[in-house]
C-alpha positions as CSV (number, residue, x, y, z in Angstrom):
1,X,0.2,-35.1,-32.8
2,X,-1.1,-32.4,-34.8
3,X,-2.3,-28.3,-33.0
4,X,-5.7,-27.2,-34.3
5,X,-5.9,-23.8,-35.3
6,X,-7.1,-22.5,-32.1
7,X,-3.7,-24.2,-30.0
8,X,-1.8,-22.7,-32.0
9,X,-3.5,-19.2,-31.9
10,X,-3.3,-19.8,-28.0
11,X,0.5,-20.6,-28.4
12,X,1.1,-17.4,-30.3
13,X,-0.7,-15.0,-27.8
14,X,1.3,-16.8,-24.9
15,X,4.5,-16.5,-27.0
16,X,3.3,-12.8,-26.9
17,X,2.4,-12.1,-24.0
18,X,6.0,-13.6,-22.3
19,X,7.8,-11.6,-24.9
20,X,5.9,-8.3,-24.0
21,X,7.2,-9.1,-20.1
22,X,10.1,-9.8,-20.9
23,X,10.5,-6.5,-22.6
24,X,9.0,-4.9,-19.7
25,X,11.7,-6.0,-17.3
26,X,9.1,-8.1,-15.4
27,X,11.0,-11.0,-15.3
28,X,14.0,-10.0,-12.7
29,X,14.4,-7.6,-10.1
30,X,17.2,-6.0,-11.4
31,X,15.3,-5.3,-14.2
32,X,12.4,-3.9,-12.4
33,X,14.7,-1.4,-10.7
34,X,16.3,-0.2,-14.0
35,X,12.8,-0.2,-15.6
36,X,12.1,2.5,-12.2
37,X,15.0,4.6,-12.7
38,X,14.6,5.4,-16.4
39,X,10.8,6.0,-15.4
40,X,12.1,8.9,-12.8
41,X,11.4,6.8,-9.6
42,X,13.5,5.9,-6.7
43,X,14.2,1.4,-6.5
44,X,12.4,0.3,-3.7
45,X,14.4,0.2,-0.7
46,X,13.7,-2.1,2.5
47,X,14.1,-1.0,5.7
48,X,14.8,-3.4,8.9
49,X,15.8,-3.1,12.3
50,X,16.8,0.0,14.0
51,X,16.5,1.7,10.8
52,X,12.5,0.8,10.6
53,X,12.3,1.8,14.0
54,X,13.7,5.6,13.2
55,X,11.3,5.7,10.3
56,X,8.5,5.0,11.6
57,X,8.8,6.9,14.8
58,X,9.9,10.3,12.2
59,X,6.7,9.6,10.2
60,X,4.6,9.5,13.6
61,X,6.4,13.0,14.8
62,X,5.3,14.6,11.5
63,X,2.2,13.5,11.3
64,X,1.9,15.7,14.8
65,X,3.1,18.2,14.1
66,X,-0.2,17.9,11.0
67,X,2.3,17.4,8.3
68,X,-0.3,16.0,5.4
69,X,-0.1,12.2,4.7
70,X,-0.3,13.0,1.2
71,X,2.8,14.9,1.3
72,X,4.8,12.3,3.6
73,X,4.0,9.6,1.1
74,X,5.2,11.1,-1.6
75,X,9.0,12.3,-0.4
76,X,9.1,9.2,1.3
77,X,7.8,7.1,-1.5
78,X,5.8,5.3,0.7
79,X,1.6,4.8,0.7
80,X,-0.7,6.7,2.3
81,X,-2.5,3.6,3.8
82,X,1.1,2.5,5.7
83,X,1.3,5.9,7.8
84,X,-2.9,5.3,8.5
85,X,-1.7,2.0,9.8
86,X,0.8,3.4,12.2
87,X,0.2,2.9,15.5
């Protein structure tokens, strides 16, 4: 079975694009985090359990004492829209 011109066109831009991803560090986690460091940001970290629960209840003491969101998301490296969802 022969590839027209156009399948083959398509092959080469998904050849491409995978290549460009790869480069990127998309392709593993490990990767991503590297990709993070050398960019100046922190690997994302996951909190659980008792942990979480001190977190959250910090965030909700700052934010009355009128500590700006703005600023808690950014040292915590967190979004702005998780401390609105607080409860």
């Amino acid at each position: 079975m022969a590839l027209t011109n156009r399948e083959i066109s398509k092959l080469n831009r998904i050849v491409k694009l995978a290549e460009e991803l790869a480069a990127d560090g998309v392709t593993r986690s490990g990767q991503k985090n590297a990709v993070r460091r050398a960019n100046g940001k922190t690997p994302r970290t996951r909190r659980t359990g008792r942990e979480l629960a001190q977190f959250r209840k910090m965030l909700k003491a700052e934010r009355r004492k009128g500590v700006p969101v703005a600023a808690l998301a950014k040292k915590h490296g967190i979004s702005s829209a998780y401390i609105y969802l607080l409860p």
